[in-house]
Short mmCIF file of the C-alpha atoms (twelve columns), coordinates in Angstrom:
data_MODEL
# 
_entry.id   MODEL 
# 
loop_
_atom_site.group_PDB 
_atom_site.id 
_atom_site.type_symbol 
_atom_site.label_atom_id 
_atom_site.label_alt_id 
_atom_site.label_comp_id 
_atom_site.label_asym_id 
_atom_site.label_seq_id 
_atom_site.Cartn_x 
_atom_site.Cartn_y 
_atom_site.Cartn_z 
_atom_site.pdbx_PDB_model_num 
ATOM 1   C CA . UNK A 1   0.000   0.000   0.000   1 
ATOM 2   C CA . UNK A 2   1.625   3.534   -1.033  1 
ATOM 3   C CA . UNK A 3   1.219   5.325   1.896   1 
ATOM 4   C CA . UNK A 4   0.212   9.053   -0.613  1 
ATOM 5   C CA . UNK A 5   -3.922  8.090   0.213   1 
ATOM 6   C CA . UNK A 6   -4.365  11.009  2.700   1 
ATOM 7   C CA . UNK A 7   -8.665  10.678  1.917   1 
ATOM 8   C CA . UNK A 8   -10.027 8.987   5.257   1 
ATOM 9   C CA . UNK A 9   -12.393 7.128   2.704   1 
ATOM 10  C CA . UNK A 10  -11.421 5.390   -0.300  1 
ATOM 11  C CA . UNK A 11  -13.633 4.148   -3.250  1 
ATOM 12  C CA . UNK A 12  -12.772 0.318   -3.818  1 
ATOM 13  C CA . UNK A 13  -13.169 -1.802  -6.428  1 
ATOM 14  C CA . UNK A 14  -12.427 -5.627  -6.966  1 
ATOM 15  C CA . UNK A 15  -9.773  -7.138  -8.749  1 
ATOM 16  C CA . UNK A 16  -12.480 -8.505  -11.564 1 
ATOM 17  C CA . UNK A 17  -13.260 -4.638  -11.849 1 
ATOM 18  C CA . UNK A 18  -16.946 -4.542  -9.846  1 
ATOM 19  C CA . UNK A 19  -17.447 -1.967  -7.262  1 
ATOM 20  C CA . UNK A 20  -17.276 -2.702  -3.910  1 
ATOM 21  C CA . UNK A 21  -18.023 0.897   -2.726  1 
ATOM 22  C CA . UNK A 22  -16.633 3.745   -0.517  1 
ATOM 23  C CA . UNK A 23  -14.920 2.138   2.787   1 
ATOM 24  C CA . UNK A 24  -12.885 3.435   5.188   1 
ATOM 25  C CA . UNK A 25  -9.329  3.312   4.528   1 
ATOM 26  C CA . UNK A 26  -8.513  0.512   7.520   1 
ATOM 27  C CA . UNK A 27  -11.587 -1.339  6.064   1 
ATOM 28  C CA . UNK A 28  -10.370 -1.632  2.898   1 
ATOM 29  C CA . UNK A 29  -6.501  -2.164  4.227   1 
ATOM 30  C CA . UNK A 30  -7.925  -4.857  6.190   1 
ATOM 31  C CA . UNK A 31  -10.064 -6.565  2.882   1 
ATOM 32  C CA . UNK A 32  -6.766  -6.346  0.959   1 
ATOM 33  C CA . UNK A 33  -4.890  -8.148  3.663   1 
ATOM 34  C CA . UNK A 34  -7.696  -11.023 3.950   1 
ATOM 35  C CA . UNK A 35  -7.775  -11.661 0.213   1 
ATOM 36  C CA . UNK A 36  -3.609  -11.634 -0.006  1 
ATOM 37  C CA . UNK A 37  -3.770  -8.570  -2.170  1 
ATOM 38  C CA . UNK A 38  -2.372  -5.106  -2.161  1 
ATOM 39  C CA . UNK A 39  -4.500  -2.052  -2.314  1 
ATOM 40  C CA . UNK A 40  -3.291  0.163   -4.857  1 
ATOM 41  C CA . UNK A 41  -4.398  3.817   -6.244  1 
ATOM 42  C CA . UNK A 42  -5.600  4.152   -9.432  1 
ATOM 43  C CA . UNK A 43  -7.275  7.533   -9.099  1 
ATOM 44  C CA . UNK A 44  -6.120  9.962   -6.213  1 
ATOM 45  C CA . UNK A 45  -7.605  12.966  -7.616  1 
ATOM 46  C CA . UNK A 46  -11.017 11.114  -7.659  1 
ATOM 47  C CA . UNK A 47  -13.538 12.660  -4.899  1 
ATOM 48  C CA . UNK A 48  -13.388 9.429   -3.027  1 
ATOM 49  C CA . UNK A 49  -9.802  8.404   -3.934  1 
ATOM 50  C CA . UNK A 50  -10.323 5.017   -5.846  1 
ATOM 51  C CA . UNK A 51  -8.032  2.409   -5.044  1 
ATOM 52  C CA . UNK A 52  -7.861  -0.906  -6.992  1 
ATOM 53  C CA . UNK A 53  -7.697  -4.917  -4.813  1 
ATOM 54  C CA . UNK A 54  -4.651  -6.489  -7.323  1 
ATOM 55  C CA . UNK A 55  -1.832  -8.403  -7.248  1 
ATOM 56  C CA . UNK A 56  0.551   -5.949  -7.311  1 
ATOM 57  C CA . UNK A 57  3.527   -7.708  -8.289  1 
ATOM 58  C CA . UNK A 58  1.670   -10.061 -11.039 1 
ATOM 59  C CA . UNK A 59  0.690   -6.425  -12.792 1 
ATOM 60  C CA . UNK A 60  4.212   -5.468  -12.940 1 
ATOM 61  C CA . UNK A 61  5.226   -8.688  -14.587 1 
ATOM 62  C CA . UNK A 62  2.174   -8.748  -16.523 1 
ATOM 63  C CA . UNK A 63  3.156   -4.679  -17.993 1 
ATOM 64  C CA . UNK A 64  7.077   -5.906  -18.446 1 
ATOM 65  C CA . UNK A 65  6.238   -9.169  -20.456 1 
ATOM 66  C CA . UNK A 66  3.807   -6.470  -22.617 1 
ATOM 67  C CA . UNK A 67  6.879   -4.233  -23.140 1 
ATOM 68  C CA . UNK A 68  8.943   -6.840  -23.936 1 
ATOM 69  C CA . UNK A 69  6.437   -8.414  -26.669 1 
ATOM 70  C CA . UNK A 70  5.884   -4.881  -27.789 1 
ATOM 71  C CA . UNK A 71  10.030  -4.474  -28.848 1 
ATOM 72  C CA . UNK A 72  9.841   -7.478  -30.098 1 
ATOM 73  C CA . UNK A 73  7.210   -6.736  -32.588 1 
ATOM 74  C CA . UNK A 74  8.915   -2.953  -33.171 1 
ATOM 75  C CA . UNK A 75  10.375  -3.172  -36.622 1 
ATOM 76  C CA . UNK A 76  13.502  -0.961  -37.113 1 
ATOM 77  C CA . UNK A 77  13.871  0.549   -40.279 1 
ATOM 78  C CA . UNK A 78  18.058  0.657   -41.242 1 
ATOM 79  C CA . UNK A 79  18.908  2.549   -43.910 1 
ATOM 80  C CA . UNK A 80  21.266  0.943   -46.931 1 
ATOM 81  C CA . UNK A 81  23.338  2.545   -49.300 1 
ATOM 82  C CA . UNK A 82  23.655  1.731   -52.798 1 
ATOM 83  C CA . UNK A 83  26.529  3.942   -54.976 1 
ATOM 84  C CA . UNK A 84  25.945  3.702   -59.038 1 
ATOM 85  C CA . UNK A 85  28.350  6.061   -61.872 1 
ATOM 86  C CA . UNK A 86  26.096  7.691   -64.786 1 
ATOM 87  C CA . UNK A 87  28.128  5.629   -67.052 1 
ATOM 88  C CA . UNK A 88  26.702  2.495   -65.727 1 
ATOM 89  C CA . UNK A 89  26.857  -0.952  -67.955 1 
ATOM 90  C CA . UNK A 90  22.974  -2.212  -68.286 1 
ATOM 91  C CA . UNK A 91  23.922  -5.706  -66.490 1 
ATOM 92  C CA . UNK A 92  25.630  -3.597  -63.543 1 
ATOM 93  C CA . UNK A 93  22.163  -1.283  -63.289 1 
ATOM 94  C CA . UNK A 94  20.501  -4.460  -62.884 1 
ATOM 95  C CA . UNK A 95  23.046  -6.174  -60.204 1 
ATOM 96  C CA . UNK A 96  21.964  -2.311  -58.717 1 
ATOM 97  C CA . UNK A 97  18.579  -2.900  -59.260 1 
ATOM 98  C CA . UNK A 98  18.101  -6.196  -57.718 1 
ATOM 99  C CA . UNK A 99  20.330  -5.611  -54.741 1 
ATOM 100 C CA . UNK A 100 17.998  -2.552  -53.933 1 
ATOM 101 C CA . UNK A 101 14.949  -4.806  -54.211 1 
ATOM 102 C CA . UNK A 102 16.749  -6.971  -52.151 1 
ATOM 103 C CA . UNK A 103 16.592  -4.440  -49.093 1 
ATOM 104 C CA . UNK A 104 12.979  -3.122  -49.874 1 
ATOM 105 C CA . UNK A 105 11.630  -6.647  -49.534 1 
ATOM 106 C CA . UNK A 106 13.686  -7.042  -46.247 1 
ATOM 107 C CA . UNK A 107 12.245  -3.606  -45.704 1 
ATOM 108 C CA . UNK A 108 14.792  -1.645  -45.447 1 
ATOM 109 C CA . UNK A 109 14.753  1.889   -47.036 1 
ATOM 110 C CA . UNK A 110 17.135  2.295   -49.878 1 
ATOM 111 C CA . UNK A 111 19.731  5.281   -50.159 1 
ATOM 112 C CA . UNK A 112 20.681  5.704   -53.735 1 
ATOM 113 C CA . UNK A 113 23.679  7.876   -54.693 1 
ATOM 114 C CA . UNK A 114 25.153  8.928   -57.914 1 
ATOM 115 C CA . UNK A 115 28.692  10.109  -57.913 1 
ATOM 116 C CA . UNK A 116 29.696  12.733  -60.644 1 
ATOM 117 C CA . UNK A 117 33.060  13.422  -62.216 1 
ATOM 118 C CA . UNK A 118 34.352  15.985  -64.270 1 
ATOM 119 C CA . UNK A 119 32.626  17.336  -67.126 1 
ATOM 120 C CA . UNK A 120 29.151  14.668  -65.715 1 
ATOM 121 C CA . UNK A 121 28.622  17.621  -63.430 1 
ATOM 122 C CA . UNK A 122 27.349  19.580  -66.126 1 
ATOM 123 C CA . UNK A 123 24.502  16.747  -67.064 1 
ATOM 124 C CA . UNK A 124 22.702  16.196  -63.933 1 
ATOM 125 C CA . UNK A 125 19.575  15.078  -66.185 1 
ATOM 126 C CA . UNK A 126 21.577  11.691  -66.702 1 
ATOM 127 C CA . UNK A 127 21.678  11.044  -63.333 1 
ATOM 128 C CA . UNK A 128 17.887  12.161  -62.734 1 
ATOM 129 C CA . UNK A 129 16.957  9.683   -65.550 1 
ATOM 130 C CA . UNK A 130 18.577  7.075   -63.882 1 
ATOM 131 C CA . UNK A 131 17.425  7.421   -60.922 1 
ATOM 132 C CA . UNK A 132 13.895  7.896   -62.049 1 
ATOM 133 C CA . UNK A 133 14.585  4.556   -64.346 1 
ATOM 134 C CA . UNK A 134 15.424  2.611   -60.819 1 
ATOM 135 C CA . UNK A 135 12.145  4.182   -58.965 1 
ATOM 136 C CA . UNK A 136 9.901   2.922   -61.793 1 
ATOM 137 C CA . UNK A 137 11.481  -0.636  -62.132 1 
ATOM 138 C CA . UNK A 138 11.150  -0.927  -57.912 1 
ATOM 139 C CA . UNK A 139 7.684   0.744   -57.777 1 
ATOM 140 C CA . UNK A 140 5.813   -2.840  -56.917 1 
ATOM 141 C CA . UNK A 141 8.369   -3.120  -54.146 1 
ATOM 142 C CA . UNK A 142 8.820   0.469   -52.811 1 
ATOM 143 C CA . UNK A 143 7.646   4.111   -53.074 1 
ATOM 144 C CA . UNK A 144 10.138  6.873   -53.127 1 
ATOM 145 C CA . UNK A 145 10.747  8.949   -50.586 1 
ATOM 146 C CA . UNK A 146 12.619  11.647  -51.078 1 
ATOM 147 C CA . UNK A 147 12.688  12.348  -54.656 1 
ATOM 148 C CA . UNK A 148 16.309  13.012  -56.537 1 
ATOM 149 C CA . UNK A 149 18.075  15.950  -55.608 1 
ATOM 150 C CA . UNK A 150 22.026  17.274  -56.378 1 
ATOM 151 C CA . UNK A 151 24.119  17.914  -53.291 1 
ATOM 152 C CA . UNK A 152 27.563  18.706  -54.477 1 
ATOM 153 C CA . UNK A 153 29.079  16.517  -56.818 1 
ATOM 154 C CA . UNK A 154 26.371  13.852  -55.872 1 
ATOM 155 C CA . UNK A 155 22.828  12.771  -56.399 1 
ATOM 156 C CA . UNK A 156 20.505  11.087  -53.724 1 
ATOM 157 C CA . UNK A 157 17.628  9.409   -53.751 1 
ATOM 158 C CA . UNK A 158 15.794  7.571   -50.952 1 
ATOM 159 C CA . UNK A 159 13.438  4.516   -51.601 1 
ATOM 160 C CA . UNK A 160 11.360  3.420   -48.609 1 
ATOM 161 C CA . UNK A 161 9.635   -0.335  -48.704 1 
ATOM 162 C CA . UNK A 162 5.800   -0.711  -49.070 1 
ATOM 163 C CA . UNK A 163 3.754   -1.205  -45.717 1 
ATOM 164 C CA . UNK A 164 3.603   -4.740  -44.458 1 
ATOM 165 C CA . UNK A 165 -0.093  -6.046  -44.594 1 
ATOM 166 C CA . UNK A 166 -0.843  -8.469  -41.506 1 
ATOM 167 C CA . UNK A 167 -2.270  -11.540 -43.117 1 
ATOM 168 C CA . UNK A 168 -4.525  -13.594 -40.850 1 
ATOM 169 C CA . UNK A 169 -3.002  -17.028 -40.257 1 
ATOM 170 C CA . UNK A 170 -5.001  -19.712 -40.979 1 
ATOM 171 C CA . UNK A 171 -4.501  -23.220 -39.391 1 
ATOM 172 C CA . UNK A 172 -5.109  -26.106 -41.556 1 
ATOM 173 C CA . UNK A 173 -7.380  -29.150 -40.118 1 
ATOM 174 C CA . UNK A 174 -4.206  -31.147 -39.166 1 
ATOM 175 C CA . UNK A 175 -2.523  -29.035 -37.023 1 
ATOM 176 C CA . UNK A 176 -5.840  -28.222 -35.098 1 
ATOM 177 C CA . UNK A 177 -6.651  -31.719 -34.247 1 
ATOM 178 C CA . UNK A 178 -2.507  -32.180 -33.423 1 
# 
């Protein structure tokens, strides 16, 4: 029992959630101590305060075993880089291209950089081209993010993956019976 209930009554309620009512604080110390539970507030700026019969420690474990499910479940997005040339050979585009689909499927989101040189500075619509050639063969398997834009003597790109849809699993007769 946290010893912040200053209230001389406190509204209780069960551990299945039903009311009991408004007792007196030693009444309702003494129920929680005859059922093996601890008497906890849930709501001290209530008029009663309302204070909850539970296992205290089981709720604990029961919100830690949540959290830990919950990371588990969290899905965290890492962020490859794939580097191409404007002067890329159509069999290395495609080694590109696959690789990138690669990490979208796995989804991760997809950094895509074009490096210029020399007089390819002065044709960044190459680069564009390219890029926009590698967003339209990966559109079934990612969206872009941030479309193509020059920084420096380089061109970016970011793919992200599509959304995952959960798909209800369904168990076959077998392993029901099994």
């Amino acid at each position: 029992m946290n010893g912040a209930i200053r209230a001389k009554e406190v509204r209780v309620v069960a551990p299945d959630g039903e009311q009991i009512g408004i007792k007196k604080l030693n009444e309702a110390l003494w129920l929680a101590e005859q059922l093996d539970l601890d008497l906890v507030e849930v709501a001290p700026k209530a008029k009663p305060p309302v204070c909850r019969l539970m296992d205290y420690g089981r709720y604990k474990y029961e919100q830690s075993v949540k959290q830990r499910e919950a990371r588990r479940n969290q899905t965290r997005t890492t962020i490859k880089e794939l580097r191409m040339r404007v002067r890329i050979g159509d069999h290395d585009f495609d080694i590109t291209r696959r690789k990138a689909q690669e990490f979208l499927e796995g989804y991760d989101k997809v950094k895509v950089t074009i490096r210029f040189r020399g007089r390819e500075n002065e044709r960044p619509s190459f680069g564009k081209d390219l890029m926009e050639r590698l967003a339209t063969d990966l559109a079934e398997f990612g969206t872009v993010e941030q479309p193509p834009k020059v920084e420096g003597g380089s061109m970016t790109m970011v793919l992200s993956p599509m959304r995952r849809t959960k798909t209800p699993v369904v168990k076959s007769e077998e392993q029901k019976d099994g």
